[in-house]
C-alpha positions in Angstrom: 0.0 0.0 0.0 3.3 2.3 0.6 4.3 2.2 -3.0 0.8 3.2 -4.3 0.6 5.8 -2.2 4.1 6.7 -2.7 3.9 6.1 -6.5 0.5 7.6 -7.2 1.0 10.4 -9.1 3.6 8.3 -11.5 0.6 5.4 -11.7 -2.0 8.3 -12.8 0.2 9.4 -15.3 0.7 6.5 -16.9 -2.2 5.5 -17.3 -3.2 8.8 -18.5 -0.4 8.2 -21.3 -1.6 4.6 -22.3 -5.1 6.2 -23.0 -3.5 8.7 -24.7 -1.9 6.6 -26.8 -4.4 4.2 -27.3 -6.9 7.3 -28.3 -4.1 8.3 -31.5 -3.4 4.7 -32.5 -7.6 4.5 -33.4 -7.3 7.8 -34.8 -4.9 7.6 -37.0 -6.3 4.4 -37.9 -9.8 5.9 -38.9 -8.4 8.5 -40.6 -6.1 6.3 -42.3 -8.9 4.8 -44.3 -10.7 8.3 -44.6 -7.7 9.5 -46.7 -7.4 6.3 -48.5 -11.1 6.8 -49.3 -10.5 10.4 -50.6 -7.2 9.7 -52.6 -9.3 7.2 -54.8 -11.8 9.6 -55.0 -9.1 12.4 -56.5 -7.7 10.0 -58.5 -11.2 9.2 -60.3 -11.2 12.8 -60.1 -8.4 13.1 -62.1 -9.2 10.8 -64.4 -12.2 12.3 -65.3 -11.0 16.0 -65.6 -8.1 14.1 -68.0 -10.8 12.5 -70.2 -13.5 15.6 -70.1 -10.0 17.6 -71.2 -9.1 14.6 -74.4 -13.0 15.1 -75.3 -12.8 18.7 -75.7 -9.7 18.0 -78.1 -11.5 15.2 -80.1 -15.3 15.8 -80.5 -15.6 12.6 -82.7 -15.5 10.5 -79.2 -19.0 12.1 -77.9 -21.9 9.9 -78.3 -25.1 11.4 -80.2 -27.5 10.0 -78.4 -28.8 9.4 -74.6 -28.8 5.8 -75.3 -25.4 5.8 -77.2 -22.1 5.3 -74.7 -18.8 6.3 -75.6 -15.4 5.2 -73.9 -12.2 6.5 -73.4 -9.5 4.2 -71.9 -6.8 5.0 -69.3 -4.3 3.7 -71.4 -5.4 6.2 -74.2 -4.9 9.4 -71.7 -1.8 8.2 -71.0 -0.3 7.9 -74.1 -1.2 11.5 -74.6 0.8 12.2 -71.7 -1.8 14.6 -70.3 -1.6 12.6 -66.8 1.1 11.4 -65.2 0.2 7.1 -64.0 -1.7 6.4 -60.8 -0.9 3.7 -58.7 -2.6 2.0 -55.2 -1.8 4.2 -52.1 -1.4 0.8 -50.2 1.4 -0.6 -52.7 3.0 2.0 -55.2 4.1 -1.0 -57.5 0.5 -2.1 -58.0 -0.5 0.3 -61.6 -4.0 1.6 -61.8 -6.2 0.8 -64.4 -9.3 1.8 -65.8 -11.5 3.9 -68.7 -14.3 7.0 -68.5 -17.4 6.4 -69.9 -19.2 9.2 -72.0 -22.9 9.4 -71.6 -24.7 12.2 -73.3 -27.1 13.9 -70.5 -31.1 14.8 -70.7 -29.7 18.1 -70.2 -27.4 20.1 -72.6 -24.2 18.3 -72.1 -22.7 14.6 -71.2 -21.7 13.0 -68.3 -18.0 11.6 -67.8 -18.0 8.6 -65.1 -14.5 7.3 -64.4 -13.6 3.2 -62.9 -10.2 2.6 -61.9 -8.9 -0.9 -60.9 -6.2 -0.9 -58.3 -5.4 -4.3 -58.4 -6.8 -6.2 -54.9 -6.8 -2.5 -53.2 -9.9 -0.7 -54.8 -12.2 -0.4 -57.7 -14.6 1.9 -58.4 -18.1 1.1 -57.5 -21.8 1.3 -58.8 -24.5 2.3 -55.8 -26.3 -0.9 -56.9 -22.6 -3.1 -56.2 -22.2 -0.9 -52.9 -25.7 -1.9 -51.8 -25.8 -5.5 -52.3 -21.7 -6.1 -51.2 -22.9 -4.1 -47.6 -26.4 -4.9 -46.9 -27.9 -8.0 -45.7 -30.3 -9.7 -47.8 -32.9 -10.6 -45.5 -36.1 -13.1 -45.1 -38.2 -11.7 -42.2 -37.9 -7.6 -40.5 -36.7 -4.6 -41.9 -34.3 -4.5 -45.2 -34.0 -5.5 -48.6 -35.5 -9.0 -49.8 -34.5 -10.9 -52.7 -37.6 -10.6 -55.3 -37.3 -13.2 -58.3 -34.6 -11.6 -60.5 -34.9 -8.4 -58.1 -34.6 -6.7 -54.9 -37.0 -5.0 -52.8 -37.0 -3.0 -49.7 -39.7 -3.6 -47.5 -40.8 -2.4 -43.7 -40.8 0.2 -41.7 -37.1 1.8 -41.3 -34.9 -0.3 -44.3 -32.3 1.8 -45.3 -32.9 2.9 -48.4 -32.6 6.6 -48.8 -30.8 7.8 -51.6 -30.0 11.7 -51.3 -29.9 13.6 -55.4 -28.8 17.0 -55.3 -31.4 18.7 -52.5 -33.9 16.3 -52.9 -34.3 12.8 -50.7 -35.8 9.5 -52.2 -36.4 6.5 -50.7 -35.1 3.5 -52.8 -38.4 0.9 -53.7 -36.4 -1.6 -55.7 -33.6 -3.2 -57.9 -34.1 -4.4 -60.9 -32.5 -7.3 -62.8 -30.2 -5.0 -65.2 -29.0 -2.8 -62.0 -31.7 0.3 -62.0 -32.6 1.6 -58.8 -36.7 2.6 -58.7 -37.0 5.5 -56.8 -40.3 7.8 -54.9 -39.4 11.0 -53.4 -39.8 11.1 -49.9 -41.8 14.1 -50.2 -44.7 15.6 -52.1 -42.8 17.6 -55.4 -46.5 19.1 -56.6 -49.4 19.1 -54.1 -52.2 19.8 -56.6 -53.1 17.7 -59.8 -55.8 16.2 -61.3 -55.6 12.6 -63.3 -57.8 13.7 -65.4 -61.1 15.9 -65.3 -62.7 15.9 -69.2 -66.1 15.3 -69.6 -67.2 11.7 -69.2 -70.0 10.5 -71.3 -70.7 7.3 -69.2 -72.0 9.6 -66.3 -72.7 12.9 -68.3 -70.1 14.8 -65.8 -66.7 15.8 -65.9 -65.3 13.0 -64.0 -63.0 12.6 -65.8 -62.0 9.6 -68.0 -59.4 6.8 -66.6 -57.2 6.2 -69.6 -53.9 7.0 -68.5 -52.5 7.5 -72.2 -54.5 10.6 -72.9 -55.0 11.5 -68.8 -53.8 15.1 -67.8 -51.9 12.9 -65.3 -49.6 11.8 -68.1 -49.4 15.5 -69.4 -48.6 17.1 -66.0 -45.8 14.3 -65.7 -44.1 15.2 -69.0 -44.2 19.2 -68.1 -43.0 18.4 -64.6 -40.0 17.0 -66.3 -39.3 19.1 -69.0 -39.7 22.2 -67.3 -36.4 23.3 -66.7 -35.7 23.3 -63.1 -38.9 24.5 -61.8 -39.7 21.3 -60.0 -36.8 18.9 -60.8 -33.4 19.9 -60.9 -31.2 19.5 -63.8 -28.8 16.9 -61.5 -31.9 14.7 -61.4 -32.6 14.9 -64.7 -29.3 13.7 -65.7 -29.4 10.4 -63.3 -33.0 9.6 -65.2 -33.3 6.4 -66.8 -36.6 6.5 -69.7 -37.9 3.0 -68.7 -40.9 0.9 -69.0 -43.9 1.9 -66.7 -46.8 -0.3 -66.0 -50.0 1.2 -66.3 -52.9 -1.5 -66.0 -56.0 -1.0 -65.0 -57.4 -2.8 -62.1 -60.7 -4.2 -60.7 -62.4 -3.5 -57.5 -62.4 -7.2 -56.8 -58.6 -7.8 -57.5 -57.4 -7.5 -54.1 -54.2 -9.3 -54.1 -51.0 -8.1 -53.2 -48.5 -9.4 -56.5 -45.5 -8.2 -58.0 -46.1 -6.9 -61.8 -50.2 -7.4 -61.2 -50.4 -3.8 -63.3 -48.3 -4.8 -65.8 -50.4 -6.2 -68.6 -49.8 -2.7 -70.0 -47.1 -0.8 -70.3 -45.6 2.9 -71.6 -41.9 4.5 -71.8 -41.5 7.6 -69.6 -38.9 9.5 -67.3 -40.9 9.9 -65.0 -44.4 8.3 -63.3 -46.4 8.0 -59.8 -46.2 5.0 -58.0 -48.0 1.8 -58.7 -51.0 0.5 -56.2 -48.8 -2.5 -55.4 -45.8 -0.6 -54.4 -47.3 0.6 -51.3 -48.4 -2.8 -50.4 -45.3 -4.5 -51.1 -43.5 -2.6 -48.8 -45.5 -3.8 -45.9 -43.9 -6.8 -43.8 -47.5 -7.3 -42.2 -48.0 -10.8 -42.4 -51.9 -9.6 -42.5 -51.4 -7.4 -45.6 -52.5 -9.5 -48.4 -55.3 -8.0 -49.7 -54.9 -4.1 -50.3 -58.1 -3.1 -48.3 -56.8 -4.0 -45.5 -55.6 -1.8 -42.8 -53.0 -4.3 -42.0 -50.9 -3.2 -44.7 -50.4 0.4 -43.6 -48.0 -1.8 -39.8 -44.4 -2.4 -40.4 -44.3 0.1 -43.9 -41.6 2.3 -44.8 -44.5 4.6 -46.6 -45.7 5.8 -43.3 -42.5 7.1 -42.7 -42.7 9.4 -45.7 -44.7 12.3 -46.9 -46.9 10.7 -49.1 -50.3 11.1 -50.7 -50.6 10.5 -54.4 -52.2 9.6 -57.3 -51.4 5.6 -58.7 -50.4 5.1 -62.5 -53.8 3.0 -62.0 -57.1 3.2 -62.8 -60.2 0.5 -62.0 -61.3 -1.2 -64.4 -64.9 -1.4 -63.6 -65.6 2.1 -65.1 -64.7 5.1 -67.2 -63.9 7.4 -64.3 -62.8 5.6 -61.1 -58.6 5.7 -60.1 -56.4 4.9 -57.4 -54.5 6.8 -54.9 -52.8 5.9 -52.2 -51.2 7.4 -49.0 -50.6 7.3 -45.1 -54.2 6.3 -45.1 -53.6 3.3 -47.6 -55.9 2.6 -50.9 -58.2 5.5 -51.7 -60.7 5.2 -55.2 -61.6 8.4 -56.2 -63.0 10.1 -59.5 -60.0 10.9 -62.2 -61.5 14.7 -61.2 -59.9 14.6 -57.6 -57.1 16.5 -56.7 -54.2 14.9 -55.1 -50.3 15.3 -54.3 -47.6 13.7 -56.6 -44.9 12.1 -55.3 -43.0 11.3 -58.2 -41.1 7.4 -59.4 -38.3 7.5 -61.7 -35.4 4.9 -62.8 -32.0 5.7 -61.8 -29.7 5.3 -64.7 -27.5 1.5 -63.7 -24.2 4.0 -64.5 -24.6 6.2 -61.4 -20.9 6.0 -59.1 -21.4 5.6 -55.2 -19.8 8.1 -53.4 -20.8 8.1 -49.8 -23.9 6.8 -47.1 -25.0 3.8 -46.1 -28.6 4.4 -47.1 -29.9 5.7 -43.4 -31.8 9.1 -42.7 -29.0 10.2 -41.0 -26.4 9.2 -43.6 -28.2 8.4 -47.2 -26.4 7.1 -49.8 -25.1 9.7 -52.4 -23.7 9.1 -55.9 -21.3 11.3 -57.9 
């Protein structure tokens, strides 16, 4: 007890210095990766200025076209000798590799997305490759279920935010080719019709349920085209034009099915949600039929802001649609007013960048 007492000062400090210690060791650790993180992000970086720079030099490499893809290859830069070799920050022996692809953009201009290949240190990533290498596929609770060829999120707090620009979205599903569906988490119009023309079945203007000629289909393409009223011009450019299933559905087809809208579809950038995609987000093992109330437990949608009209109509007459929100399946005439919460396809080219899909840390792309 004499040499504590006599030693206790000395003691105190060093075990003030082992914390110390310990404390730098994890910090230099965790920042160790950090700047590994960032230096492969600069050298992307770099790769891309290099290969936006070679473009401007040879216009023949642009593509003409949003569905055309042009490449330029690391090896081509270099030969140029516009940038000097990269090589993996963990082993300066191990060369980089890697290409820029060209895609032109919705928007005036194109889009540059660099890979690199650093042997077994790093390669650059898609969002789609980020999400299924880091989250769990699961079978039962919250998180992303395998779905056939394709992945769905379902209950109440997956992570599946995705942030674009200013705007957050809540990731519904992955699709075979590696296109993320997407529904803002928030209302982007909160007054629109699905359609309100004269209906000669009821001698009112209910509207008529034919989503091809609806003003829902109208507002949709103006909403889009309109240049940065409602969407910006980064979210135009991460836009996929995809296939959008626009069946019409009875009253007595309750079932809760994957592609149950589907026996008819039309190419656009951008849409409103299906009936079933509020449904199949529910983990309820009650919710399968979409009247009940069942289905609103255990569903990321209640999380949201989110009151829209449906891509659907019903089937039984010449006026009658779907919307859904908070509340779960509402039919109303085409003539109702409604929020939009928009859908779009996210282009299967888009880098990740950062996030691991929560609120507080949603995944963003480059």
């Amino acid at each position: 007890m004499d040499f504590i007492r006599n030693n206790i000062l000395k003691i105190v400090g060093v075990f003030v210095i082992l914390l110390v210690l310990i404390f730098v060791v994890k910090s230099c650790s965790g920042r160790g990766t950090t700047e590994k993180a960032t230096g492969y992000t600069a050298m992307e970086n770099q790769l891309q200025n290099a290969a936006i720079k070679y473009a401007k030099r040879n216009m023949s490499v642009l593509p003409k076209t949003t569905e055309n893809v042009s490449k330029i290859q690391m090896s081509t830069i270099y030969g140029e000798k516009r940038m000097q070799k990269i090589t993996a920050i963990e082993d300066k022996n191990t060369l980089c590799q890697g290409y820029v692809n060209i895609y032109k953009n919705n928007t005036s201009g194109y889009k540059f997305v660099p890979y690199i290949k650093c042997g077994k240190y790093y390669h650059t990533k898609s969002l789609v490759e980020q999400i299924l290498n880091t989250q769990e596929i699961v079978t039962k609770d919250d998180g992303l279920y395998k779905d056939g060829d394709d992945y769905l999120y379902r209950g109440e707090y997956p992570n599946n935010y995705l942030k674009i620009g200013d705007r957050l979205y809540r990731i519904m599903n992955i699709t075979s080719d590696n296109y993320l569906r997407v529904v803002s988490n928030d209302y982007i119009i909160d007054s629109s019709v699905w359609d309100d023309r004269f209906n000669t079945e009821v001698q009112k203007e209910y509207g008529i349920n034919n989503f091809m000629k609806s003003r829902l289909k109208k507002s949709l393409e103006d909403l889009f085209e309109k240049e940065n009223e409602f969407i910006s011009d980064t979210e135009k450019n991460v836009i996929a034009k995809h296939d959008y299933c626009i069946g019409k559905r009875s009253i007595e087809d309750v079932i809760v099915e994957k592609n149950h809208e589907c026996d008819e579809v039309t190419e656009m950038y951008i849409a409103v949600p299906n009936v079933e995609d509020y449904f199949r987000a529910s983990i309820s093992s009650e919710c399968n039929d979409i009247n009940k109330n069942e289905c609103n437990n255990y569903n990321y949608f209640q999380t949201m802001k989110f009151k829209t009209h449906t891509l659907n109509s019903v089937k039984n007459n010449t006026y009658a649609v779907y919307n859904v929100s908070r509340n779960g399946l509402d039919i109303k005439k085409a003539n109702n007013y409604s929020f939009i919460n928009i859908v779009f396809y996210v282009n299967n080219n888009v880098i990740y960048k950062s996030g691991d899909g929560s609120l507080e840390n949603p995944y963003v792309i480059r």
